[in-house]
Structures are given as C-alpha cells and as structure tokens.
N, C-alpha and C positions, 0 to 999 in steps of 0.2 A: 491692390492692397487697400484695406478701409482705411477709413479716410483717422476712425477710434477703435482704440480696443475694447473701451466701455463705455458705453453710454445709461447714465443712472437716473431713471425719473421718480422722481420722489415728488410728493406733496408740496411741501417745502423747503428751501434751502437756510439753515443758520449759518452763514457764513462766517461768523466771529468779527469779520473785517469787513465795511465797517461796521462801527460798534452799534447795538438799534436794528440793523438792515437783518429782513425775512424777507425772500424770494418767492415768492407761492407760486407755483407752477412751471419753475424753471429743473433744469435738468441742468447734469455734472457730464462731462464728457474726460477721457481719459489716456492717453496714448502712452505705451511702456509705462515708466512707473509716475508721469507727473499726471496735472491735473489741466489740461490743453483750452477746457472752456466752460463758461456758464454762460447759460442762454435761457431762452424761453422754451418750453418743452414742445411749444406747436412747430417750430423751429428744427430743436433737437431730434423731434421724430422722422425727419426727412432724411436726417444724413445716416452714410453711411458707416458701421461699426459692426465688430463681429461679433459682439454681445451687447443687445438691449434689455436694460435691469427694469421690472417693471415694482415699483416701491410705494405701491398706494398706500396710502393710512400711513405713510411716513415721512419723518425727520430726518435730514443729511446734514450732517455739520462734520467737522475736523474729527479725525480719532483722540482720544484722552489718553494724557500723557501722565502715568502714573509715577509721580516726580521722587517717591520714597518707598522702597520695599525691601524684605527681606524673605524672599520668594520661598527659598525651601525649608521656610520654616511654617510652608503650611501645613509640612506633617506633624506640625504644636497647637494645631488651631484647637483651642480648649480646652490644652493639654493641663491648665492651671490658672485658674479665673478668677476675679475679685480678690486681686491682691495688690499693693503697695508697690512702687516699681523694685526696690531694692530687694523687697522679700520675693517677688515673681522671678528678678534674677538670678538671684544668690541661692537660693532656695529649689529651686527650679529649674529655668530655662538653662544657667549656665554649667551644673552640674550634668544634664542629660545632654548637652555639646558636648563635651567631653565625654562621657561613655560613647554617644555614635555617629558623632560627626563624620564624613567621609564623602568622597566622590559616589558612590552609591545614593547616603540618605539626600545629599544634594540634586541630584540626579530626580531622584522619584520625586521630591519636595518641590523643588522649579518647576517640571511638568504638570505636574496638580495645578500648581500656581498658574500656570502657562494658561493651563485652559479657562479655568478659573476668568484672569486677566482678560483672556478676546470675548469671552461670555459675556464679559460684564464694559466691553467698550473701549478696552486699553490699546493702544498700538505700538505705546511707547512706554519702556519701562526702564525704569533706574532703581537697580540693584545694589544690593550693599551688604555681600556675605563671603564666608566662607567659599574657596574650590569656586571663583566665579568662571576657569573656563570651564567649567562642567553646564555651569548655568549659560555660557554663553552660546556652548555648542546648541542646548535645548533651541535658546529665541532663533539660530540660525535654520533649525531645522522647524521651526513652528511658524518663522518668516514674521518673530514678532522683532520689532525696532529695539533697540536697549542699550544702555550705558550704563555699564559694571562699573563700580568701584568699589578695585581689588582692599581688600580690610588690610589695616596698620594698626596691630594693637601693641602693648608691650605686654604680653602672657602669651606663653607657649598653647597652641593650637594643634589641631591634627594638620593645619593647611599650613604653616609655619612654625619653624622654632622661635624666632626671635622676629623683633621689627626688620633687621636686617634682611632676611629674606621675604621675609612679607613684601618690602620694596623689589630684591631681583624677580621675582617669579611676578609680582605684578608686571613689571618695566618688560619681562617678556614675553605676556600675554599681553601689553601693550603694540609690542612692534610685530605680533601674531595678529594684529586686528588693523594696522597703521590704517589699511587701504578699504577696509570693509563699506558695503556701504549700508549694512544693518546696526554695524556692533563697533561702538566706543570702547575704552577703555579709562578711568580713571582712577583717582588715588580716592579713599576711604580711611582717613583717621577716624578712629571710633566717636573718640572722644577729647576734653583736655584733663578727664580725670582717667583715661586707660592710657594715653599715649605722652611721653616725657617731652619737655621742650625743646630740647634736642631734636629729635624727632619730628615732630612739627614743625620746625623750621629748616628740618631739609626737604623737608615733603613739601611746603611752600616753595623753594629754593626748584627742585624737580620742577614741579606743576608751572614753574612761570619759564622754566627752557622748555619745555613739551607743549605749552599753550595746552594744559592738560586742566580738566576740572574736578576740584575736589569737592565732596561729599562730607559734613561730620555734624552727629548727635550734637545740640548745643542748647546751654540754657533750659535743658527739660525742666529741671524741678529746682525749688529754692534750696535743698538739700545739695543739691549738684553743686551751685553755683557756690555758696557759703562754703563748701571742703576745698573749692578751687582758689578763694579768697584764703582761706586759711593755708593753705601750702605755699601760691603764689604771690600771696598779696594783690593779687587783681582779680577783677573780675573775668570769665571766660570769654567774653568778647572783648575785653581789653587786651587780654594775654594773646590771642591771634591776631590783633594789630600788632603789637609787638614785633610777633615772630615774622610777620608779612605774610600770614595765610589768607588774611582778608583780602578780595577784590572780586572783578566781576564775572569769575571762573566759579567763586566759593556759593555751595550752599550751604545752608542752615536750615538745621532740620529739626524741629519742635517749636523751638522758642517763645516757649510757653511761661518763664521767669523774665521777664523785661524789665527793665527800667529806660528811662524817657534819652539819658545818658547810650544806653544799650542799643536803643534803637537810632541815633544819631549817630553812630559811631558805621553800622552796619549802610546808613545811608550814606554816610562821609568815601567807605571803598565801594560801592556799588554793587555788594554783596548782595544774594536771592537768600529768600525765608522759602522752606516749605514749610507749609502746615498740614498736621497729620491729625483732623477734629477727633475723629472716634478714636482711635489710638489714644490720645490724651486725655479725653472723657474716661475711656474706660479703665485706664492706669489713674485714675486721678490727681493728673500732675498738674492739672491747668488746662488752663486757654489763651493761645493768642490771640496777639491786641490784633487781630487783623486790619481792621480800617486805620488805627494809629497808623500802622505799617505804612500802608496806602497813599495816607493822606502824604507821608515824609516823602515818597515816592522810589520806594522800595518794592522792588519787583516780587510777590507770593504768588507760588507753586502750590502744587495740593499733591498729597501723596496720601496711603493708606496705613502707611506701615506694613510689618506684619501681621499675619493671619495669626499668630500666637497672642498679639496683644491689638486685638480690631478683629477677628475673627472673620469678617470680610474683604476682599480685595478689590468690591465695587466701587469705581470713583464716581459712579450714579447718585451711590449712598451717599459717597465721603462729600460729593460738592453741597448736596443736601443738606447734609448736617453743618458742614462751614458755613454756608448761608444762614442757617435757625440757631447756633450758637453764638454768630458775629455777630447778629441783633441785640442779640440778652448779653454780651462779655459788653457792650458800647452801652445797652437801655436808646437804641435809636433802628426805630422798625427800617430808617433807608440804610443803614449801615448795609456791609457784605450783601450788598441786593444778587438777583439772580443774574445778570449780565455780568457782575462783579465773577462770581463765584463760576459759569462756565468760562468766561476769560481765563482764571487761576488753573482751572484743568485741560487749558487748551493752549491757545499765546502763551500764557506766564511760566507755560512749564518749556515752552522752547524755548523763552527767553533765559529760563536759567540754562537752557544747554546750550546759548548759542546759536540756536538753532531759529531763530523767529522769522529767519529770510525765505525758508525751503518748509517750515511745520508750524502748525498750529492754528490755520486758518481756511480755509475754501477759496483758494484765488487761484487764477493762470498761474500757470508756472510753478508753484508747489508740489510739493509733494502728493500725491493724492491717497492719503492716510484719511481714510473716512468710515465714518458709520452711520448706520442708519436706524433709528428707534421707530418703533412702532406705536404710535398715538392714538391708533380708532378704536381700542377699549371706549367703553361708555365710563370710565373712572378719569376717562382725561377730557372728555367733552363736558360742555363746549371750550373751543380753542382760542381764546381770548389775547390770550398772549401769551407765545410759544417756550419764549425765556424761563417765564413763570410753569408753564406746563411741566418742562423741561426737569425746572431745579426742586420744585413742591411736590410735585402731583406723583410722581415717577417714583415706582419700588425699587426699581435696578434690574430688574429682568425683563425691558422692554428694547433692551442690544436684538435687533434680530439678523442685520448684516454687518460685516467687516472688510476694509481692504485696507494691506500695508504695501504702498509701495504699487500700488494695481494689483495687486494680488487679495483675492479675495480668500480670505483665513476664515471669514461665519460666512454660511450660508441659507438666510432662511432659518435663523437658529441652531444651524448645525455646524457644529468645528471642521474645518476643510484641512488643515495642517498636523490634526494633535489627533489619536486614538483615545477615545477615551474612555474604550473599557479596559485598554491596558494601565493607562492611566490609573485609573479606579482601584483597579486590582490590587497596582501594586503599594498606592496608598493604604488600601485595608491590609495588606503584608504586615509591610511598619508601624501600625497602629497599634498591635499584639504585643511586639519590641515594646515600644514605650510606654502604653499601659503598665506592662508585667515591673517594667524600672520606676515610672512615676509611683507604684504601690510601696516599692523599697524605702524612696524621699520619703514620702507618708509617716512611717514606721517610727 
C-alpha cells in the first residue's frame, strides 16, 4: 500500500499558519481525506503515493471558505441591477420568489452556483436559502463542504407556511445530516426586521441545546437599523443580546451600519462578522468598519453573497476588493493588508464555523481542502511577495486545481464532480422563465 494517496508539488506553499511563512519548494502529501505532511519536495519525490500532482507555476494554500451565499439564486444574477436594496427587493427579487421558487429552480440555481464556487476556489460554502436539502443533496453530490442554514422567516414561502415549520423541517434536515462528514446543518433567521422576537429567541433557545450555528442578515443599512429602533426601541444587535442569540456560534452578515457601541457589544459574546465587500458596494448600503472590527478582536469572515446582488461568487474577487476598500473605509494604506484579508477567507471563516482545529490552514492533520493557483502568467511576475501577488494582482480565474477532503473536484481547470454542460443548459432553460416575468415587473 503507498505509503500517500496524494502527493502535490507546487511551487510554493501559503500555508496561512504561521501567519508570514511561504514554503518554496516544498510539497503537500495526503492520505484519505487529511493532510499527513509538508516537506521539502526533494524529499517528497522519493516517497511513495499513488498519485504525484506535478503544480509548477503554482500556489497551494487552504480551499476558501465562502462564509455567506445564497447559491440558487444565481439564476438572478442580473436579473435587476443598480438598485436601492429595498427597491431590488420589494420590486423584484421577492416578488419573482414567489412566482418560482421550488425544489426544481433551487436545484438548477445551486448547481450553477456549485460550479461557479470550485471554479473560482470555494470548498467550503455557507448557505442561506430556501429548499436547503435540495441544495444540500447538490454539495453532496459535487463533494463541495457546506453548512446550510435552513431560513426562518415570518411570511409564507413556497418552502414553509409559517416560522413554525420553517423550524420542523429544518430540525429534520438537521438530524438527516447529524453524522455527515460534508454537510452541517444550521438555523437561518433572516433578519430582525423579517422574523418576531419570539421567534428569535427560541431559535437562540434551539441553537444553544443543538450546539447548532446560526446565520442572520444584520445591520445592512441605517434604514434597517432605524425601523428596528422604531418598533423595538433598540438597536438590532442590542435586540439579539437580549433575546440571547448572540455568541460564539452567531454570525453576522453585512454589518455595514455600526456604531463603536454595536461593535463592543458583538465583541462582549464572541460573535463572527462576515463581510460581503461587493454585495454592499454594489447595493450601496455601506461598508464595514473591518479593521475597527479587528482591532476589538472580533473574528471576520468573507462571503460573496449572492450572484443576484455581487453577480460573482469568486472569493478571489471578494478578498480583493475587502482588502482595496478596507484601506479607503479606514484612509490607512496598512489597514485590511493582504495577509489580513486571505486569513478572512480562510482561518476566519473556520473560525466562524467552529471549524479552525480540522480547516482553514495547510498543517498535519487537517483536513486537506486545498487549492492551487496558477501564477506564471507574466501579469503576475515578478513574485515578490506571494500574499500580495495573491490578493492585488489576481482576476479570479487563476483556481486551476481543487481538492475537498482528498478528493479532487478541479482538475487542471476542469470540474471533476459537476457536468457542466448540463449545468449550463439548464440555466439557460430558466433564464426565458424569468426574463418573460421580470418584463411583467417592468410594466
């Protein structure tokens, strides 16, 4: 029997841990699904393994862990652009939910997404939709990593009538996944302007007997915040202390309306921020304080959002742009530097799952969730420092290998797990659907 199942030479290694350290000419070795060694590649090419990955002109670091999305709705990607969040909603996005939401449009929408996501360097996704075991069967069958969390809204859906059920049918697509060792399960309040307090504090109440993690929009826009002061009289992250939704299970996703209050409160439960740059850029709700964040010592994630509102699901892009907006939201060029911002899409994002023991970095004993970029374009030399290379220099189509778990899902730029001209296909199906409806909205 070999001694690896994978043995990976690459150029050089980003390890993430420690923080600073590139390995130039060391190799990944790999046995079932961990990550067994890092060595010198003069070394590595001696032993034995039943596949030797040969990775010149490339980068090996951790897979990026896309900490916020709402995967099938990349069949919305453009579907309604340059608009106000509340008019993109209301106007829009949540009207055409309701005409075709379904285990079908979910279906074809996460797949897109699916491929989309390993194309672009994801291995790890957190969801936040409608019909999530539809989405969960897809990452099963694509072998991508994922933590659903099932939606709790208070408005009748195609996926639930009431909160009430939104809770059973999660709770048992929770204990359909207890033992998996790809697919989570967790709770998904929308919001504190969609979901009653009531409601959020049993969902709190659940998530702290299940050691379960919840997910909820919060603080996007000073519009948000101001309608929650006016009903509640507190602010939105006051109101989930409160109810005890806060702690180190909870993320928070946007948080792009802060106050100095807001974010001591978040660091008081030990609460994660994801930040979603281009989603908020291009809704023009804001930007988070990200180094504020940081410096309080508050753990940030990076997510995309949706493709309906970010029209990308590259977190290539998204660590990019969190790094060139952290600069200019602070007026300080070392703010959100590039080490900062691949830690956020790698560590920080296991950190919010929990997960920082087994993902998020290149060591013995991990998980061996890796990818590999390809550097030796003449747009990325010379290679001065890789960090830098990495978070500046980089379009987002330089993912040319994947593996979740040892399993390699890209190969050489090719999806090994997802079809993707069936994929394709049936995207452009559903396309004709909601053209022919978004021209109705129009009218």
């Amino acid at each position: 029997m070999a001694q690896f199942d994978t043995i990976l030479h690459p150029d050089f290694v980003v390890p993430i841990v420690p923080r600073y350290e590139v390995l130039p000419a060391h190799s990944v070795g790999i046995k079932g699904d961990t990550i067994s060694a890092v060595l010198p590649r003069a070394e590595a090419l001696e032993l034995e393994a039943s596949e030797h990955v040969d990775l010149a002109g490339c980068v090996l670091m951790p897979g990026l862990i896309n900490s916020h999305c709402h995967a099938a709705m990349s069949l919305l990607r453009g579907y309604a652009d340059d608009l106000p969040l509340m008019t993109w909603l209301q106007r829009y996005i949540w009207p055409t939910e309701r005409q075709f939401i379904s285990s079908e449009f979910v279906l074809a929408g996460s797949e897109l997404a699916i491929a989309d996501l390993i194309l672009g360097g994801t291995t790890t996704l957190v969801d936040h939709y409608f019909f999530p075991e539809v989405t969960a069967e897809a990452c099963e069958r694509a072998g991508l990593r994922a933590l659903l969390t099932f939606p709790v809204i208070d408005v009748t859906t195609a996926w639930a009538r009431d909160t009430e059920e939104c809770i059973s049918r999660g709770l048992a697509l929770r204990d359909r996944y207890r033992n998996h060792d790809h697919i989570e399960i967790g709770f998904g309040p929308h919001s504190t302007y969609q979901v009653s307090e009531e409601t959020l504090a049993r969902v709190a109440v659940l998530a702290e007997e299940l050691d379960a993690p919840i997910q909820i929009h919060l603080h996007e826009t000073d519009d948000e915040v101001l309608s929650v002061v006016e009903q509640s009289g507190m602010r939105p992250v006051d109101l989930l202390e409160k109810l005890g939704v806060l702690g180190p299970r909870t993320q928070c996703v946007h948080m792009t309306a802060l106050g100095e209050q807001d974010m001591d409160t978040i660091a008081t439960h030990g609460a994660h921020v994801v930040h979603c740059p281009r989603s908020n850029l291009k809704l023009g709700t804001g930007v988070c304080a990200v180094q504020k964040l940081l410096d309080r010592g508050i753990n940030v994630a990076l997510g995309t959002d949706g493709a309906a509102s970010n029209n990308r699901l590259n977190m290539i892009s998204e660590l990019q742009t969190a790094a060139l907006i952290g600069k200019t939201a602070h007026g300080d060029p070392k703010a959100v530097d590039a080490w900062t911002t691949l830690e956020m899409a790698t560590l920080s994002g296991a950190r919010a799952l929990g997960r920082a023991a087994d993902l998020g970095s290149v060591e013995i004993g991990k998980l061996a969730d890796l990818i590999a970029l390809d550097l030796s374009g003449v747009q990325h030399l010379p290679l001065y420092d890789l960090a830098s290379s990495l978070v500046y220099g980089t379009s987002g189509s330089e993912v040319k290998w994947s593996w979740v778990a040892g399993r390699c899902v890209l190969r050489d730029g090719q999806l090994q797990s997802v079809d993707y001209t069936e994929v394709t296909e049936r995207a452009s199906d559903w396309s004709d659907q909601l053209a022919a409806f978004r021209t109705t909205l129009e009218q």
